[in-house]
C-alpha positions in Angstrom: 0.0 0.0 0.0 1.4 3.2 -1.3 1.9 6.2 1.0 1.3 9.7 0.2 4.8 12.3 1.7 2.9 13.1 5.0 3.0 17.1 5.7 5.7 17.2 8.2 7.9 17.4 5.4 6.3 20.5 2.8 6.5 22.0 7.0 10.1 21.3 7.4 11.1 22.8 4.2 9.5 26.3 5.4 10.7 26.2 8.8 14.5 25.4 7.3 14.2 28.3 4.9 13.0 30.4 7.4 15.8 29.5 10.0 18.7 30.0 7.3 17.2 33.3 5.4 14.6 35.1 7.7 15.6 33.9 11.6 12.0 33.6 12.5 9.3 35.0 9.9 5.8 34.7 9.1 4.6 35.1 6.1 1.3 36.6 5.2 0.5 34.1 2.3 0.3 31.4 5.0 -2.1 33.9 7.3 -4.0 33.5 3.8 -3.5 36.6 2.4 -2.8 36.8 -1.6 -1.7 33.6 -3.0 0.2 30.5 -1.7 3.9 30.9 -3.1 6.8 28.5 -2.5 9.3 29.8 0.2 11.1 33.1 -0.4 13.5 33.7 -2.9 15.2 36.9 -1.9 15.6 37.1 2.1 17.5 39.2 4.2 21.4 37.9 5.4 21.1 36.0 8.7 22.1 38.5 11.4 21.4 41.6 9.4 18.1 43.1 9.5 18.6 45.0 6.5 20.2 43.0 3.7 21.5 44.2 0.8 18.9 43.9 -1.7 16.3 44.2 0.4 14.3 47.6 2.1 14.9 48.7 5.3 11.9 46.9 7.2 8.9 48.8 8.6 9.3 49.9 12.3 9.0 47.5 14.8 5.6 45.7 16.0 4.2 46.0 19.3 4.0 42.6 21.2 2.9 43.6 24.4 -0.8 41.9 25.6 -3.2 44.6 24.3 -1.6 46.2 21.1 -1.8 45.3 17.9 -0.4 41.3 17.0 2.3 40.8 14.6 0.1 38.9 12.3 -2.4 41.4 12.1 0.4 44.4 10.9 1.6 41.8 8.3 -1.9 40.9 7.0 -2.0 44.7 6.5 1.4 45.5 5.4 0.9 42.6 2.4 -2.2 44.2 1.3 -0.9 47.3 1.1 2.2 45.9 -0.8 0.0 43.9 -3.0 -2.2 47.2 -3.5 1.0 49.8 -4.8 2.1 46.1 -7.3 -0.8 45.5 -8.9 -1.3 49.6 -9.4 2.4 49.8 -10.4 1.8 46.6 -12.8 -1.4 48.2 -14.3 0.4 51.7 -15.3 3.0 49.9 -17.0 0.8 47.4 -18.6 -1.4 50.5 -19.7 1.6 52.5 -21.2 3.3 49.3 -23.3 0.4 47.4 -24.1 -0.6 49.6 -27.0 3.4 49.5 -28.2 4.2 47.2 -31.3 6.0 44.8 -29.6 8.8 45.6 -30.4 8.6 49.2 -29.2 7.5 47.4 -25.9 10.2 45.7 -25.5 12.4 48.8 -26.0 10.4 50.3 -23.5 11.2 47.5 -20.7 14.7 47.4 -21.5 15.0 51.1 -20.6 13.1 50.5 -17.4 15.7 47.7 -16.4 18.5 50.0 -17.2 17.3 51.9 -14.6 19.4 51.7 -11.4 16.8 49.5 -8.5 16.5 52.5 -6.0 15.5 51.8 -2.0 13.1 53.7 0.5 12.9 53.9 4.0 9.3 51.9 4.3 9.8 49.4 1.5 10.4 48.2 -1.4 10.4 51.4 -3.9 8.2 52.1 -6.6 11.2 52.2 -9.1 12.3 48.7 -8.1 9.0 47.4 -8.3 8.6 48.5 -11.8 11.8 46.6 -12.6 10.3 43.5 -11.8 7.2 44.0 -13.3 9.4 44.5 -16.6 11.6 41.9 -16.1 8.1 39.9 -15.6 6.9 41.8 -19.1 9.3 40.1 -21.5 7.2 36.9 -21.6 4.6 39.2 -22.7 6.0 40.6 -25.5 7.4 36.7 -26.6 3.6 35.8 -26.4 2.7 39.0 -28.5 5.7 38.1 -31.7 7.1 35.0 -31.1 10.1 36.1 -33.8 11.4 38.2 -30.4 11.8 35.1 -28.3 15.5 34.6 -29.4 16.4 38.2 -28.9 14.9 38.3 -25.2 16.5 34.8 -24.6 20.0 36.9 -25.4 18.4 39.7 -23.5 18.0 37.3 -20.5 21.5 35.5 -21.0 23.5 38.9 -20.8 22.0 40.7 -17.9 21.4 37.5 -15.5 25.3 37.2 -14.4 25.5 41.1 -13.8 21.4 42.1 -12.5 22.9 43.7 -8.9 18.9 43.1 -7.9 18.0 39.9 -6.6 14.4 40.6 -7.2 15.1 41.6 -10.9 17.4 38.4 -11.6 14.9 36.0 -10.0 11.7 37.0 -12.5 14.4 36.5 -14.9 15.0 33.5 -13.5 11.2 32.6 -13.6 10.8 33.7 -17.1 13.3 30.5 -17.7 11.1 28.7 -14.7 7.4 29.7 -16.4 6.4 31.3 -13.1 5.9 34.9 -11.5 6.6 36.7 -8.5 4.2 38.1 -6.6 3.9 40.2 -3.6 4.2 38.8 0.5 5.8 40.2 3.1 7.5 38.6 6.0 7.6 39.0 10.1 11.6 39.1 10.7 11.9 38.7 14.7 15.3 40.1 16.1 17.4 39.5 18.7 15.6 40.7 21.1 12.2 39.6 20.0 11.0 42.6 18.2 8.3 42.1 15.3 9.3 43.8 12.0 7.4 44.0 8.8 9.5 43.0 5.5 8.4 43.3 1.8 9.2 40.7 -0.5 8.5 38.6 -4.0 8.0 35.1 -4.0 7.1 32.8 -6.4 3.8 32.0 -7.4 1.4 30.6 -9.8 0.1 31.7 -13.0 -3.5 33.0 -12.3 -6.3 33.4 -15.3 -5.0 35.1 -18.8 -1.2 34.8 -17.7 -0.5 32.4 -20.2 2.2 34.2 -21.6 4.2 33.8 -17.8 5.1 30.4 -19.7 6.0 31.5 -23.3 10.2 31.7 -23.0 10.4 28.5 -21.2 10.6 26.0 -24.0 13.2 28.9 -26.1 15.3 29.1 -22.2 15.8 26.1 -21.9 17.1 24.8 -25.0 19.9 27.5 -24.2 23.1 25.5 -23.1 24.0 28.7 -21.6 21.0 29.5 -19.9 21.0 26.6 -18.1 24.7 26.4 -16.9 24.1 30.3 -15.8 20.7 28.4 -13.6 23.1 25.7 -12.8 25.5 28.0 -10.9 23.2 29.9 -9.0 21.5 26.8 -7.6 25.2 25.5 -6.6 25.9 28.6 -5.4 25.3 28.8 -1.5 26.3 32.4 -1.0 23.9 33.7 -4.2 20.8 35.4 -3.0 19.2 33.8 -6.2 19.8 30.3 -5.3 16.5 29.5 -4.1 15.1 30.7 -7.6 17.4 28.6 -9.5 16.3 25.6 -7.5 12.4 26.6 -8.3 13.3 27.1 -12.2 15.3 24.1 -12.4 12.4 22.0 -10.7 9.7 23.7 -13.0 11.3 23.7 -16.5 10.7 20.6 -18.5 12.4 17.7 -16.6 14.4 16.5 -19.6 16.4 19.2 -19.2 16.2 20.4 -15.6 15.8 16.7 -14.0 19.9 15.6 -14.6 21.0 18.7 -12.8 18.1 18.9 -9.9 19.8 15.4 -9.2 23.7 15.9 -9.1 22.3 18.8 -6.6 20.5 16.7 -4.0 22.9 13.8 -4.2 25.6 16.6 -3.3 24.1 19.4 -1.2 22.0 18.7 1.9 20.7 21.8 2.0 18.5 22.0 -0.7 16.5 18.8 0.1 14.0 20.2 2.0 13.2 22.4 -0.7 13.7 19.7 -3.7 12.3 16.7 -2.2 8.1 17.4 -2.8 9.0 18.4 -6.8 10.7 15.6 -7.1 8.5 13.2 -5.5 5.3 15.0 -7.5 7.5 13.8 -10.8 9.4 10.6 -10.6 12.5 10.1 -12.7 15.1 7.8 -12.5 17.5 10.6 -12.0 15.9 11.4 -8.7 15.3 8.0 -7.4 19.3 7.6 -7.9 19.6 11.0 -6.0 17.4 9.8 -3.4 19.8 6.2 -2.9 22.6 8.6 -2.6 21.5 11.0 0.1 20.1 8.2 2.1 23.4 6.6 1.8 25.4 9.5 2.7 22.7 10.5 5.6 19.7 12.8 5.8 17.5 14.5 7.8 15.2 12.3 9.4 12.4 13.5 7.9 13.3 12.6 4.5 14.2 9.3 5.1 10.7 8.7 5.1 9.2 9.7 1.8 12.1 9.3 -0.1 12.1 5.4 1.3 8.5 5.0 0.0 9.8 6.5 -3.6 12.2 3.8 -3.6 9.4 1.3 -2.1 7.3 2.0 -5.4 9.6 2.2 -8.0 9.3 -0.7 -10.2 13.0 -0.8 -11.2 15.2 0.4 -8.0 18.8 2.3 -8.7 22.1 0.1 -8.4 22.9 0.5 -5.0 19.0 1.4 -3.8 19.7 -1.7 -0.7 22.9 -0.3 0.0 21.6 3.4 0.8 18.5 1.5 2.8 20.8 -0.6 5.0 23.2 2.4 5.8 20.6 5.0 6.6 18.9 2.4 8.7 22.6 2.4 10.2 23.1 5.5 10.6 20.3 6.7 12.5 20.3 7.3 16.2 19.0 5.3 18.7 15.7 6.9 19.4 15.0 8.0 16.2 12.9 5.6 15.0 10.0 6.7 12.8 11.9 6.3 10.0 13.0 2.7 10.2 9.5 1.4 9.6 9.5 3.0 5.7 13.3 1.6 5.3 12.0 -1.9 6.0 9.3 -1.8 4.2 11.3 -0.5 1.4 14.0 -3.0 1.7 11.2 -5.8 0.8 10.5 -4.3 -1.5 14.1 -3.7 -3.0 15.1 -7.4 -2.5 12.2 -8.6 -4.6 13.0 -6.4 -7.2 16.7 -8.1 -7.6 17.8 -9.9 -4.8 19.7 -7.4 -3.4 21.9 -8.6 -0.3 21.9 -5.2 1.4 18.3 -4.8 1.1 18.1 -8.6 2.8 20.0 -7.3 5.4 18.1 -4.3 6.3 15.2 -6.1 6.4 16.7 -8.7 8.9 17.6 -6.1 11.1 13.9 -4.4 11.2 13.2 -8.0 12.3 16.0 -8.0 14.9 15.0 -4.8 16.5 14.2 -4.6 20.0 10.9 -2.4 19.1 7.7 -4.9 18.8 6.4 -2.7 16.5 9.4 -2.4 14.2 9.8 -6.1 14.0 5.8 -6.4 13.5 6.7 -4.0 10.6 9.3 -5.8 9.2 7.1 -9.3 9.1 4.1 -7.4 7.5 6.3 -6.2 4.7 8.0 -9.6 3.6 3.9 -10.7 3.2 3.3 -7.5 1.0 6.5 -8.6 -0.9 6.6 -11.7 -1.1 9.7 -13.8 -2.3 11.2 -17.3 -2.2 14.3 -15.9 -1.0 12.9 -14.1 2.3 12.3 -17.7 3.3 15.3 -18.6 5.3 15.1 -15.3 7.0 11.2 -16.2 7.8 12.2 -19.5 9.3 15.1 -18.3 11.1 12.8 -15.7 13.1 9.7 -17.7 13.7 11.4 -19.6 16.5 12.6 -16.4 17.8 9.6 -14.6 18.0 8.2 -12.7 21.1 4.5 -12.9 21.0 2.4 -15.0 19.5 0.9 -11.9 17.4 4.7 -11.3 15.7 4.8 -15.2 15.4 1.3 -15.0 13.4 2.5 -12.0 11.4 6.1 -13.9 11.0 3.9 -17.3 10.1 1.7 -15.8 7.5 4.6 -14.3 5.5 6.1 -17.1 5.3 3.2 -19.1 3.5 3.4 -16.1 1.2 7.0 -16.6 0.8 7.0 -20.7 1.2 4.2 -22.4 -0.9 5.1 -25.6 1.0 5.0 -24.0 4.4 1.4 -24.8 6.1 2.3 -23.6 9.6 -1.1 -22.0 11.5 -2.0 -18.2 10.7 -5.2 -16.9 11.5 -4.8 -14.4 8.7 -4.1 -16.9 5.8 -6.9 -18.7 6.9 -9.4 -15.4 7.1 -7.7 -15.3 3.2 -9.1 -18.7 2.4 -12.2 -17.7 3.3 -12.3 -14.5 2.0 -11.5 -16.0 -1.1 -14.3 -18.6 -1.3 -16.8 -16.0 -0.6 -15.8 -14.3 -4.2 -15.1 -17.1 -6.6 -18.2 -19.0 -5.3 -21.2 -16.1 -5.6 -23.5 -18.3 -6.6 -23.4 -19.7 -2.8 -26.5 -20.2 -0.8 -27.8 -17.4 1.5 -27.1 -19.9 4.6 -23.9 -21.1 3.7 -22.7 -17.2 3.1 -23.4 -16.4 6.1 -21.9 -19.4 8.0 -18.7 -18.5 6.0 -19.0 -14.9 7.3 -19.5 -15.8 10.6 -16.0 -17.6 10.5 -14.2 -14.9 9.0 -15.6 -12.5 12.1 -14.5 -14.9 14.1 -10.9 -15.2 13.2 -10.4 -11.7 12.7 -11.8 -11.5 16.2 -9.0 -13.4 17.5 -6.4 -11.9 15.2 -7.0 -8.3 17.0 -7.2 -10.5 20.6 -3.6 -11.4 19.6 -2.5 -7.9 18.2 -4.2 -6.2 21.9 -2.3 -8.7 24.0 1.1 -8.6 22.3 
């Protein structure tokens, strides 16, 4: 049975961006203001309330018991930032949009040699309209197509040089398909204090923004472009980083899907962020990455879901037993949660190629000194069943510590063992079960006499599991 990534982990991808780029914010979008975007692209430095790139941040928030909450001045601070954007976007919609295109895109190109200019409550109008025209360019692609090589060029030449983070990562979502839009942040400071920050973060293209989409295809088949998003995403110190990451995961994944996973394998620190795109499109360049990082170690949450990609996957990478058995190695005692997916997935693994580690990692889920764990590791050599989980099977049913493990252990084995016939409740409530659906033409009274024995059984069966 297949397992959906649980939301503890989409959680601990915001809470690590948060801790590394904006100490301890809060973001309107998730107080459900404007729309939901991924995590922020451009943040302030950690430490330094005023980053370069970003506007000095409004004054601080009251917190004591009676004023005004934090949340509530960032619910109104993002409205009012969304408010001056969308005014700012309509002028400058209003003044190009009658343009030949190619006038327009004069026009945004003289906007984006303008110099990005700060102000002491914000982000400034000036820099806001620099977004907006970086944003602009798809438009004009959409409106003559026979421009979308020149504003590819346009795009390759200013991206290593754009001083503005904000600027470079709409350029960087132009090669993504996606917009910014506008949030806002709560940045807490050292001493607690509440302060109100403007920001961009990507989001998704709402009704008649087609064109947000229409330089992707031309981007990406840029060998250039891609090693310019390639170095940004490997970059830690580039404020752009997190942007690369989002194009790289939202481009086509023939050409963003290689390099997405040489960066997880490598970089722990863009997991978090990575891991939920990846999962949402399987390749076998991910499932590879995944083998690697549980191999070398990751955070504990991870383990999890990426366990359960490698659990489904009908063709495991080389190595895929390996990684199991040495994250299951690897964790510390105590940590446990994510042993029960690593067993499950080592079954799994061995039946797909008889792979020794994945044997191995399996035994140990049986060997564990948690019940549960070793409950765990029985169910999953029933779901998949092999000939060569036998021996294992046999070698633990003598060992076993309650006679609910030794049914769980017994009824695997039949699965695994045609000419095993040792007693299980469960392969017996299976017989019956089965007679019930090839034989519908049964009488009413024999029906329910075979009913009555399945209740039965499976009324011991949970007797068994509550006394364990």
């Amino acid at each position: 049975m297949r397992r959906r990534v649980v939301l503890p982990v989409i959680v601990l991808g915001v809470l690590v961006l948060a801790a590394m780029w904006l100490r301890t914010p809060q973001r309107a979008s998730d107080l459900g203001a404007g729309s939901r975007p991924v995590p922020p692209l451009s943040n302030p430095v950690p430490g330094n309330p005023v980053a370069p790139g970003m506007e000095a941040p409004a004054p601080a928030v009251p917190s004591q018991t009676g004023e005004k909450r934090p949340t509530d001045n960032l619910l109104e601070a993002v409205r009012r930032f969304q408010s001056r954007v969308e005014a700012r976007t309509a002028a400058l919609v209003a003044s190009t949009s009658k343009l030949k295109p190619e006038e327009m895109l004069a026009q945004l190109i003289r906007i984006l040699d303008q110099p990005s200019s700060g102000s002491a409550g914000g982000i400034a109008d000036a820099r806001i309209d620099r977004v907006v025209a970086a944003g602009l360019l798809c438009q004009v692609a959409e409106r003559q197509p026979s421009l979308k090589q020149a504003i590819v060029a346009l795009i390759r030449s200013r991206l290593p040089g754009e001083a503005d983070p904000l600027v470079r990562d709409q350029l960087l979502g132009n090669v993504g398909g996606f917009p910014l839009r506008a949030d806002a942040v709560i940045f807490r400071g050292a001493q607690g204090e509440a302060r109100v920050v403007e920001i961009f973060v990507p989001g998704s293209i709402g009704p008649g923004e087609a064109w947000v989409g229409s330089l992707t295809t031309s981007a990406v088949a840029d060998p250039s472009i891609l090693d310019l998003v390639r170095g940004f995403a490997a970059d830690k110190t580039n404020r752009s980083r997190a942007a690369a990451i989002q194009t790289l995961l939202s481009i086509p994944p023939e050409a963003g899907a290689s390099i997405v996973a040489d960066l997880y394998a490598a970089d722990a620190s863009i997991r978090t962020v990575a891991l939920q795109p990846m999962l949402d499109r399987p390749r076998p360049e991910y499932l590879t990455a995944f083998a690697s990082a549980l191999r070398d170690g990751s955070e504990t949450l991870l383990i999890g879901p990426m366990a359960r990609a490698l659990e489904s996957s009908p063709v495991p990478p080389e190595g895929a037993g390996a990684a199991l058995r040495s994250s299951y190695e690897k964790l510390p005692e105590g940590q446990d949660t994510p042993r029960f997916a690593l067993v499950r997935a080592a079954a799994s693994v061995y039946r797909s190629g008889h792979d020794a580690d994945a044997l191995r990692c399996l035994g140990a889920g049986m060997e564990s000194p948690l019940p549960k764990l070793r409950e765990e590791a029985a169910r999953s050599a029933a779901l998949y069943p092999d000939p060569g989980l036998s021996p294992l099977l046999h070698s633990r049913l003598p060992a076993a510590r309650s006679d609910y493990e030794r049914e769980l252990i017994s009824y695997a084995l039949g699965k695994c063992d045609p000419s095993y016939n040792g007693p299980s409740l469960q392969r017996e409530i299976d017989g019956l079960q089965s007679k019930l659906r090839e034989q519908g033409t049964l009488e009413g009274r024999e029906r329910l006499r075979i009913q009555a024995e399945i209740d039965l059984k499976e009324r011991a069966l949970e007797d068994l599991r509550d006394r364990r």
